[in-house]
Backbone as JSON Lines, residues from 0, in Angstrom:
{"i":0,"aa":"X","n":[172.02,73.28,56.1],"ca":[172.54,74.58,56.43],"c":[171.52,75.68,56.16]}
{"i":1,"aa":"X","n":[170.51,75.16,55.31],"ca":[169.62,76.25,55.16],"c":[168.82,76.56,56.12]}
{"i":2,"aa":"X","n":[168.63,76.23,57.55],"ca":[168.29,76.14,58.63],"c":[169.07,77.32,59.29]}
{"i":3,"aa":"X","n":[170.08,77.9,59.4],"ca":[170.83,78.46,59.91],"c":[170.32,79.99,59.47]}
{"i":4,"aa":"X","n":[170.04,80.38,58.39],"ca":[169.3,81.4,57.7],"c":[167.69,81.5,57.75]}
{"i":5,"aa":"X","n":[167.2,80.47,58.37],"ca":[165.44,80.21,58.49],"c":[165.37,81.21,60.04]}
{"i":6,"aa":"X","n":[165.1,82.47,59.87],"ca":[163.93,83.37,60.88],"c":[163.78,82.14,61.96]}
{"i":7,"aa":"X","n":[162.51,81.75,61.3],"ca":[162.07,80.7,62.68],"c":[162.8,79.74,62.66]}
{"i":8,"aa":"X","n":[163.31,79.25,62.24],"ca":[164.71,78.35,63.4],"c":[165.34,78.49,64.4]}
{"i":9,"aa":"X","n":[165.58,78.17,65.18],"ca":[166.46,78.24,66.7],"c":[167.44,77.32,66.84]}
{"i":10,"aa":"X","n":[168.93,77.62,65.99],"ca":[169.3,76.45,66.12],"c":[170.44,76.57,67.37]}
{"i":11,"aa":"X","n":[170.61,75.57,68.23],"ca":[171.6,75.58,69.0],"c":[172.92,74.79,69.28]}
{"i":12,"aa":"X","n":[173.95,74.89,70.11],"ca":[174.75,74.09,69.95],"c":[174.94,73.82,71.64]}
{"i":13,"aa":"X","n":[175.29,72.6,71.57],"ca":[175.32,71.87,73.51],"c":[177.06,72.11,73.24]}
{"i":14,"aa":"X","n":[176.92,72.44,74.96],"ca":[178.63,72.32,74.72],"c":[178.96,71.89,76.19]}
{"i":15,"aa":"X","n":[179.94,71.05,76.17],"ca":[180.21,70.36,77.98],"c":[181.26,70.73,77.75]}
{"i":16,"aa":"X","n":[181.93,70.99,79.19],"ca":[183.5,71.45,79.7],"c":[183.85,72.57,78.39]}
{"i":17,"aa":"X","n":[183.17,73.18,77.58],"ca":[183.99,74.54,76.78],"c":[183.81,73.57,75.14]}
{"i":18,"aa":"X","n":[183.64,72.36,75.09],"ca":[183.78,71.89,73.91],"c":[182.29,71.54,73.05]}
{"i":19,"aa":"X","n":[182.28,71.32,71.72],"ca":[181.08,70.8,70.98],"c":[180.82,69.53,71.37]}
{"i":20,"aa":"X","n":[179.7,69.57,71.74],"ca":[178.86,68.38,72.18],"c":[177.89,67.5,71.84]}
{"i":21,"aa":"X","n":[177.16,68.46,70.58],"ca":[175.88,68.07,70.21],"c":[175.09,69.24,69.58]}
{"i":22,"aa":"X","n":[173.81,69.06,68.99],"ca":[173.26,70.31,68.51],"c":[171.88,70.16,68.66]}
{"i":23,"aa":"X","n":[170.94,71.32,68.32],"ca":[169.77,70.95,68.43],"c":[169.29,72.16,67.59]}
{"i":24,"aa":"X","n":[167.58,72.24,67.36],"ca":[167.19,72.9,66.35],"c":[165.43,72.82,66.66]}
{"i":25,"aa":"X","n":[165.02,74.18,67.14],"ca":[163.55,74.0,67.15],"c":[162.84,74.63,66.08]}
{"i":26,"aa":"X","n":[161.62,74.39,65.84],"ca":[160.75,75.96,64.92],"c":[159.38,75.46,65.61]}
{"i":27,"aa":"X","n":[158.87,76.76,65.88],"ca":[157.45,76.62,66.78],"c":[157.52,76.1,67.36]}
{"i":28,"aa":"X","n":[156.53,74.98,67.32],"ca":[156.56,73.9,68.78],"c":[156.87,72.65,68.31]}
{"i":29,"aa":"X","n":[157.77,72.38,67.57],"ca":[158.83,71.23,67.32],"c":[160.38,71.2,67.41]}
{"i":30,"aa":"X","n":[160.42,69.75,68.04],"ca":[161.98,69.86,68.15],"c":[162.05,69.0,66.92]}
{"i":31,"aa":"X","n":[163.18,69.74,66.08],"ca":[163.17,69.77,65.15],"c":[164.48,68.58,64.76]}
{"i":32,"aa":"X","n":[165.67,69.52,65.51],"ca":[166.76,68.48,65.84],"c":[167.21,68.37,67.22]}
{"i":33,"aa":"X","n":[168.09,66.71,67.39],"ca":[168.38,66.92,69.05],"c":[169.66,65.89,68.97]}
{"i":34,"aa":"X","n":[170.48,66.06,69.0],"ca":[171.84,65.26,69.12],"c":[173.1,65.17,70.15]}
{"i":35,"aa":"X","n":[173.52,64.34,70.78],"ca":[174.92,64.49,71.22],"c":[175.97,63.55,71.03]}
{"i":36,"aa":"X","n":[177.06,64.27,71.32],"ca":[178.26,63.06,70.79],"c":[178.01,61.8,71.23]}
{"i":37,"aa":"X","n":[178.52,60.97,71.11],"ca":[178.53,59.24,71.36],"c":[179.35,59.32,72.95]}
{"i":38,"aa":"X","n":[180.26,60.3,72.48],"ca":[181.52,60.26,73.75],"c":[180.62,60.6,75.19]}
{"i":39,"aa":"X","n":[179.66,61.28,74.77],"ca":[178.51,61.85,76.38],"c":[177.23,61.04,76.13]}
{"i":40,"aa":"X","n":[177.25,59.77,75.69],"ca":[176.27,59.13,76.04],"c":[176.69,58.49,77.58]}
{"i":41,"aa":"X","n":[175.32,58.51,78.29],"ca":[175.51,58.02,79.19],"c":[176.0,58.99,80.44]}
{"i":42,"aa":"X","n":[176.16,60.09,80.05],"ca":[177.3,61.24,81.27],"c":[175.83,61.99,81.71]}
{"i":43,"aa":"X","n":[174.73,61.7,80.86],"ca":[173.78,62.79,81.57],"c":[173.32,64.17,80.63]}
{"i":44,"aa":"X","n":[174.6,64.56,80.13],"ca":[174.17,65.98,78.79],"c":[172.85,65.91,78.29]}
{"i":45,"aa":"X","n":[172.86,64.64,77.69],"ca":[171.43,64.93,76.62],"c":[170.38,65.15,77.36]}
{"i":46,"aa":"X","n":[170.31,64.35,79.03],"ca":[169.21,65.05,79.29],"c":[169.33,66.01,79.77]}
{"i":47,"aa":"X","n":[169.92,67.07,79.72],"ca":[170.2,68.08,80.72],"c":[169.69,69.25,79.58]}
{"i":48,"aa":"X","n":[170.46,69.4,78.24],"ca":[170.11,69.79,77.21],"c":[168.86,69.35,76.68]}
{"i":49,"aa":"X","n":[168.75,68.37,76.87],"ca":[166.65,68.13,76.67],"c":[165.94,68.98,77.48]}
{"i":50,"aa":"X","n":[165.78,69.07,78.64],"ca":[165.2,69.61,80.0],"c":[165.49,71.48,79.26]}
{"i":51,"aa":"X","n":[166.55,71.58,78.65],"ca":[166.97,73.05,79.05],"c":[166.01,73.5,77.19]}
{"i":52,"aa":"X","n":[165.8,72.91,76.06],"ca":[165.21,72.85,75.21],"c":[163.48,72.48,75.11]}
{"i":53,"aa":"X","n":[163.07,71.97,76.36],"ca":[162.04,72.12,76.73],"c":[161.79,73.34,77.45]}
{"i":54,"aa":"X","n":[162.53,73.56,78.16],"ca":[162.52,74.91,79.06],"c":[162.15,75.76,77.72]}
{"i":55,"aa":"X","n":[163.25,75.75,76.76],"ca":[162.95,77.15,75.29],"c":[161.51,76.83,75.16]}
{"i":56,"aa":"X","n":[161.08,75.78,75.16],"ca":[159.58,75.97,74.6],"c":[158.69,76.37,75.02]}
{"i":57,"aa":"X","n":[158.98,76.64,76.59],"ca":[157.95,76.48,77.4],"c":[158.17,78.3,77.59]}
{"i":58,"aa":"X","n":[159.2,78.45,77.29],"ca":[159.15,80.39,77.61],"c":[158.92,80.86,76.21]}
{"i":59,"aa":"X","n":[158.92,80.1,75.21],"ca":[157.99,80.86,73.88],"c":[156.56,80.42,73.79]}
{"i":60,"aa":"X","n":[155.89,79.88,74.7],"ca":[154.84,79.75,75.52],"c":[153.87,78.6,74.51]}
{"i":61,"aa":"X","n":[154.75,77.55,74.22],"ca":[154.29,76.03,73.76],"c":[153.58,75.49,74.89]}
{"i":62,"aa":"X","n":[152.76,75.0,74.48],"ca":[151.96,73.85,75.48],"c":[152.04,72.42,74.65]}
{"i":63,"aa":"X","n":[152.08,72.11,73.62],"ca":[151.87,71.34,73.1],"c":[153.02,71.16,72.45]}
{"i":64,"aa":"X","n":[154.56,69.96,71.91],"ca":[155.22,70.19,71.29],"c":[155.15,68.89,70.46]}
{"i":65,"aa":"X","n":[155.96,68.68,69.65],"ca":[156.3,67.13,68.54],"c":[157.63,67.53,68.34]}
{"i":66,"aa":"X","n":[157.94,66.28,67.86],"ca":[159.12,65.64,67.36],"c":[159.1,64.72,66.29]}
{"i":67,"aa":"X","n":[159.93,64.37,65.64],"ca":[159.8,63.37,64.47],"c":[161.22,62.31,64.91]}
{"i":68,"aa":"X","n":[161.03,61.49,64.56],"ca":[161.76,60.28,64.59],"c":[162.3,58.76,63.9]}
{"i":69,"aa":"X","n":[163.2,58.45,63.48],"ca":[163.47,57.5,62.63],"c":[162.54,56.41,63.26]}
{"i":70,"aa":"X","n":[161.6,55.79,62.98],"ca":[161.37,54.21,63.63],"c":[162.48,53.46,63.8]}
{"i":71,"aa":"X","n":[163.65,53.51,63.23],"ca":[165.13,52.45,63.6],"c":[165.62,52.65,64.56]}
{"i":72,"aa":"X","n":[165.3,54.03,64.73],"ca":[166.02,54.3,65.91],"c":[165.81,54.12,67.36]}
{"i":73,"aa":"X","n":[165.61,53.0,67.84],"ca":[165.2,52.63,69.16],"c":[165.77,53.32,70.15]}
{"i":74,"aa":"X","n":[166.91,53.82,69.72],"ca":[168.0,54.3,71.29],"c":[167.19,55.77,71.33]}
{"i":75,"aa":"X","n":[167.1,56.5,70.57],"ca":[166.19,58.49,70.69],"c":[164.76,57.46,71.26]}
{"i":76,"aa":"X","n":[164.2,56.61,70.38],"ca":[163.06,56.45,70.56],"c":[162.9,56.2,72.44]}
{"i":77,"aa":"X","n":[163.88,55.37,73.52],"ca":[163.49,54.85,74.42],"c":[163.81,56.6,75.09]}
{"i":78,"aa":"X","n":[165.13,57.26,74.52],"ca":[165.13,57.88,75.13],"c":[164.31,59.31,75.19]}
{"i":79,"aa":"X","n":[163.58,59.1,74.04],"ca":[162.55,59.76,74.09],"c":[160.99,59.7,74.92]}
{"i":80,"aa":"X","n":[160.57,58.11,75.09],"ca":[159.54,58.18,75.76],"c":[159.91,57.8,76.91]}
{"i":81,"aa":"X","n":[161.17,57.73,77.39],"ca":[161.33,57.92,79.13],"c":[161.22,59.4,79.6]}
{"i":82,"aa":"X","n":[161.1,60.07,78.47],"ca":[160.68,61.61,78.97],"c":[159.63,62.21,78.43]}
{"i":83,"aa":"X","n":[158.71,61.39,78.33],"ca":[157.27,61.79,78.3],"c":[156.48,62.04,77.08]}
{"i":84,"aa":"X","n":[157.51,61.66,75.84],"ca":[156.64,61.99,74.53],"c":[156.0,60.58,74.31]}
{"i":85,"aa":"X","n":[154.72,60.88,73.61],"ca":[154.14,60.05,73.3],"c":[153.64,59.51,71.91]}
{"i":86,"aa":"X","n":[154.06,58.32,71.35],"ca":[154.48,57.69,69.73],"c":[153.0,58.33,69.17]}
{"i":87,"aa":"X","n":[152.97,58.56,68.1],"ca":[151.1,59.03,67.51],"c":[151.24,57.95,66.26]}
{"i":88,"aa":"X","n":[150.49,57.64,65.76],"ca":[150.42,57.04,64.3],"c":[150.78,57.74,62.79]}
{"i":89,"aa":"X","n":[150.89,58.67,63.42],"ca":[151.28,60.07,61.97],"c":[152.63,59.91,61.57]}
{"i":90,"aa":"X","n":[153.03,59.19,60.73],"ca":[154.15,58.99,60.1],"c":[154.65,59.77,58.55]}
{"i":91,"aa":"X","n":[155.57,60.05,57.96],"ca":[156.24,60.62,57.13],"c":[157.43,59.63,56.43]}
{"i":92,"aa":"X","n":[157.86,60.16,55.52],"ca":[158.92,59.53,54.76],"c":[160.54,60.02,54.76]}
{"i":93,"aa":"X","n":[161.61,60.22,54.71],"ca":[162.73,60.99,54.69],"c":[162.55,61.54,52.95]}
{"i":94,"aa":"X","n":[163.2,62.21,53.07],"ca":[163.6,63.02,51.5],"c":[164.49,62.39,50.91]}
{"i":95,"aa":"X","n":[165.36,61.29,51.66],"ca":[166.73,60.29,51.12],"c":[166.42,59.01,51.1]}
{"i":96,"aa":"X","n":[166.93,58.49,49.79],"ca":[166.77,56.77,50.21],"c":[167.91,56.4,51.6]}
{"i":97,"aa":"X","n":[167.38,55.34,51.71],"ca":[165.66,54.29,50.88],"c":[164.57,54.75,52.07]}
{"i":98,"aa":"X","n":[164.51,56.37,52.32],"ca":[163.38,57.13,52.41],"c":[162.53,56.14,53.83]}
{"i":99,"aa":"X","n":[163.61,56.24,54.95],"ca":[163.09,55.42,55.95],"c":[161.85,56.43,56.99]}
{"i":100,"aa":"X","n":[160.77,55.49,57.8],"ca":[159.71,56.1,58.19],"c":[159.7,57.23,59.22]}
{"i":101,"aa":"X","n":[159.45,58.16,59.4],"ca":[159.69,58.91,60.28],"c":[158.21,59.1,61.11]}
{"i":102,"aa":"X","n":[158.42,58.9,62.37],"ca":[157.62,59.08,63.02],"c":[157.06,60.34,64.47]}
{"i":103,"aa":"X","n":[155.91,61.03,64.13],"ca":[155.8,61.75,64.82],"c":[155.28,61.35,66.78]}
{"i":104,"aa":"X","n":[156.14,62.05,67.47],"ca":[156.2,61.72,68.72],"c":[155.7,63.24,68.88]}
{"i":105,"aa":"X","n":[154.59,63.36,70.37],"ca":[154.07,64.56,71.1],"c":[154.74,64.6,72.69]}
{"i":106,"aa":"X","n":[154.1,65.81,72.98],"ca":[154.18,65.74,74.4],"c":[153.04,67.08,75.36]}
{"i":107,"aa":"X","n":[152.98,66.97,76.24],"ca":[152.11,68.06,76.15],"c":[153.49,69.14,77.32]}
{"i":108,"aa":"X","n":[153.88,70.35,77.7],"ca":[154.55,70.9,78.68],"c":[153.73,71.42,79.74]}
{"i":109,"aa":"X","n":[154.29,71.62,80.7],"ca":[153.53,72.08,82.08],"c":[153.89,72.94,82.13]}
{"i":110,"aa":"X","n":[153.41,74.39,82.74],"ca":[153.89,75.71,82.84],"c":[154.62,75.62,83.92]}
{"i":111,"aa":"X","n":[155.52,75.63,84.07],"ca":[156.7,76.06,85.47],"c":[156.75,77.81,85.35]}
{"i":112,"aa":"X","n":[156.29,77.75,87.09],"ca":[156.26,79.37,87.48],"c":[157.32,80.13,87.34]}
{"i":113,"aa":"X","n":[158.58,79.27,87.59],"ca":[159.58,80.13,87.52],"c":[160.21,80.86,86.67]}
{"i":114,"aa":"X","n":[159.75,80.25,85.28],"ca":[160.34,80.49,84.04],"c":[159.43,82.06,83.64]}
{"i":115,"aa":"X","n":[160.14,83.22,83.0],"ca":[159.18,84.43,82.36],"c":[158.64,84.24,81.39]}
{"i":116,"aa":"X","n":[157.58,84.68,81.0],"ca":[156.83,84.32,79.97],"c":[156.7,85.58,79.15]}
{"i":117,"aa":"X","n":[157.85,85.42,78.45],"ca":[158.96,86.48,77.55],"c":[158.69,85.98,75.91]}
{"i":118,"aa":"X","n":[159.0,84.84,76.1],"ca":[159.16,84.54,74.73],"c":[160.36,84.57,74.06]}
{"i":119,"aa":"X","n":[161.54,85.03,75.17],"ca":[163.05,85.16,75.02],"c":[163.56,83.77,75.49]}
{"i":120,"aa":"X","n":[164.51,83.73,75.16],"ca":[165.21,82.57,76.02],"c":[165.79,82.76,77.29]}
{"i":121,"aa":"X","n":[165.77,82.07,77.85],"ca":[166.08,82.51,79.42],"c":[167.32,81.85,80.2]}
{"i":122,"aa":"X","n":[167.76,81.16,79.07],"ca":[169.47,80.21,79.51],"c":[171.06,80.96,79.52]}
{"i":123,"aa":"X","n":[171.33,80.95,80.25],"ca":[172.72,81.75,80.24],"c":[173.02,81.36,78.57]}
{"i":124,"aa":"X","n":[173.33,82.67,77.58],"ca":[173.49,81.89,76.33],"c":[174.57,82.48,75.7]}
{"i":125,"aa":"X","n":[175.57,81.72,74.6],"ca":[176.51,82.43,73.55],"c":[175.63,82.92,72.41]}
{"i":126,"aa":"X","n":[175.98,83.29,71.96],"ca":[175.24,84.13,71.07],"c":[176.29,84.41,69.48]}
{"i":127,"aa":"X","n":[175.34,83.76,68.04],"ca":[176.38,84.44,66.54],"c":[175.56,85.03,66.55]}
{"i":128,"aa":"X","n":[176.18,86.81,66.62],"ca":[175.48,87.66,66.21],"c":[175.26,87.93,64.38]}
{"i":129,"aa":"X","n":[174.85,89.06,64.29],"ca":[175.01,88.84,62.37],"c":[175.91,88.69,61.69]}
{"i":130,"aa":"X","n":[177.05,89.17,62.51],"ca":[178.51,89.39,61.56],"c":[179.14,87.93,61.44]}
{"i":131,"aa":"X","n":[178.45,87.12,62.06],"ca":[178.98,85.09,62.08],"c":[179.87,84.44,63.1]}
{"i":132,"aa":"X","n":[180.57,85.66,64.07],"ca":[181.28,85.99,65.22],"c":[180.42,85.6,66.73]}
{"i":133,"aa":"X","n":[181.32,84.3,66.95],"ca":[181.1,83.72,67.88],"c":[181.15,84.71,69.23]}
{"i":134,"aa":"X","n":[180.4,84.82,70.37],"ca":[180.99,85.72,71.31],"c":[180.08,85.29,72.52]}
{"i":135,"aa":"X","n":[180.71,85.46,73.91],"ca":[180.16,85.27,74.49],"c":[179.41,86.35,75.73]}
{"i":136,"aa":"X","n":[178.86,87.14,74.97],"ca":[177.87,87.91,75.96],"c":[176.3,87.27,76.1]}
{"i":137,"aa":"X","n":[176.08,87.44,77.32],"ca":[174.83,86.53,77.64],"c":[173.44,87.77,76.9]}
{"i":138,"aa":"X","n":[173.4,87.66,75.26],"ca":[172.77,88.76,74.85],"c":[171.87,88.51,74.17]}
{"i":139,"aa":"X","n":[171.03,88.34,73.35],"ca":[169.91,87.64,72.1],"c":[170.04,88.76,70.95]}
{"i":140,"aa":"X","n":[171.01,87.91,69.85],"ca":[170.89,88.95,68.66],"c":[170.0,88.6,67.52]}
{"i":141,"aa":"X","n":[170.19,87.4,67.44],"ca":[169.14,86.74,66.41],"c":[168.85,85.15,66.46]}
{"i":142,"aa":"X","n":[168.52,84.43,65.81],"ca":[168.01,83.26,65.86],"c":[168.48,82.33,66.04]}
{"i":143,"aa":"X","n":[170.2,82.2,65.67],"ca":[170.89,81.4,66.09],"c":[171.69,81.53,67.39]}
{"i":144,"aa":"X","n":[170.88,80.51,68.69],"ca":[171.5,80.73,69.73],"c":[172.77,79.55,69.89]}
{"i":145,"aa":"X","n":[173.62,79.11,71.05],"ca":[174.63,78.44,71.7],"c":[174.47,78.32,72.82]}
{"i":146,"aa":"X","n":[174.02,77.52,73.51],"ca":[174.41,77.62,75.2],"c":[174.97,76.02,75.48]}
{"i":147,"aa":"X","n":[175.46,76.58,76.98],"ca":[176.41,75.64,77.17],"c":[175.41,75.07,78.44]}
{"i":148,"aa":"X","n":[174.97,74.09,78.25],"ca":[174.62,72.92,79.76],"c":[175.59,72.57,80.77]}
{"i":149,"aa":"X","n":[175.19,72.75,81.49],"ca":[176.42,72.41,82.64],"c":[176.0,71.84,83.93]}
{"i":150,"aa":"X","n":[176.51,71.13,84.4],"ca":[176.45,69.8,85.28],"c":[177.06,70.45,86.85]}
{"i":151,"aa":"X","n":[175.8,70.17,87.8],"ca":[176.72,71.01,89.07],"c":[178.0,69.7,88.88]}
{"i":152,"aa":"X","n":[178.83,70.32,89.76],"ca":[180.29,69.64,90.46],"c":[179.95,68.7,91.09]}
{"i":153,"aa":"X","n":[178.72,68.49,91.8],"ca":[178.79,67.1,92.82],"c":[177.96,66.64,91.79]}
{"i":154,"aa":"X","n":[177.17,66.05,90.72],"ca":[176.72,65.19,89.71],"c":[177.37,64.41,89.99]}
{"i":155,"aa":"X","n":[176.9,62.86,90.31],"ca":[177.63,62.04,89.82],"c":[176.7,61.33,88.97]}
{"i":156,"aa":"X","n":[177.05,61.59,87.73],"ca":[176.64,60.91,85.96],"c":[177.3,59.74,85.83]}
């Protein structure tokens, strides 16, 4: 939770059809966290919310990003290098037993023209402003953003 109060944190929340879906969490040019329910594996979200969290990086004008990763985790891991990150040898420890390996994954981003090179976020977004009050004006008050991914109507996931 102390993430939620960290300046440079960006933490977000995925949301399909109006509901919690998953979360995620960048600082600089790392994704920091990236999750979705079990119930939307397989529907398509995570990558949609991946794509739209690369997009954040790429309009706070990252070229270069990382990730860290459990080695156990084969399922982030495949679904991580089917989208282009690449395993490095730079490994870490967890802070919890039994303190399993964490491994750093890269990637490099491509500049897409379309996106402004603001340094804002550029996703239709909800927004907790300071007062902790959820609301939905498409506005940027501070660091903790919300947006919702959304799937055209003809998707078939």
């Amino acid at each position: 939770m102390r993430e939620f109060d960290d300046p440079g944190i960006d933490c977000f929340v995925i949301k399909d059809a109006g509901r919690v879906a998953g979360f995620a969490a960048t600082r600089a040019d790392e994704l920091l966290h990236f999750g979705t329910a079990v119930s939307t594996w397989g529907t398509g979200l995570a990558d949609l919310a991946h794509g739209e969290l690369l997009d954040h990086l790429r309009a706070r004008e990252h070229q270069n990003v990382r990730l860290r990763v459990f080695d156990e985790n084969t399922r982030a891991i495949r679904f991580d290098v089917r989208r282009g990150w690449l395993r490095t040898d730079v490994t870490t420890h967890s802070t919890f037993p039994p303190y399993p390996t964490l491994r750093r994954y890269e990637r490099r981003l491509t500049w897409r023209p379309e996106l402004p090179r603001t340094g804002r976020p550029i996703l239709p977004l909800l927004v907790r402003p300071a007062d902790g009050r959820w609301c939905s004006e498409a506005r940027t008050v501070g660091p903790t953003i919300v947006y919702e991914a959304t799937r055209p109507r003809s998707a078939r996931l």
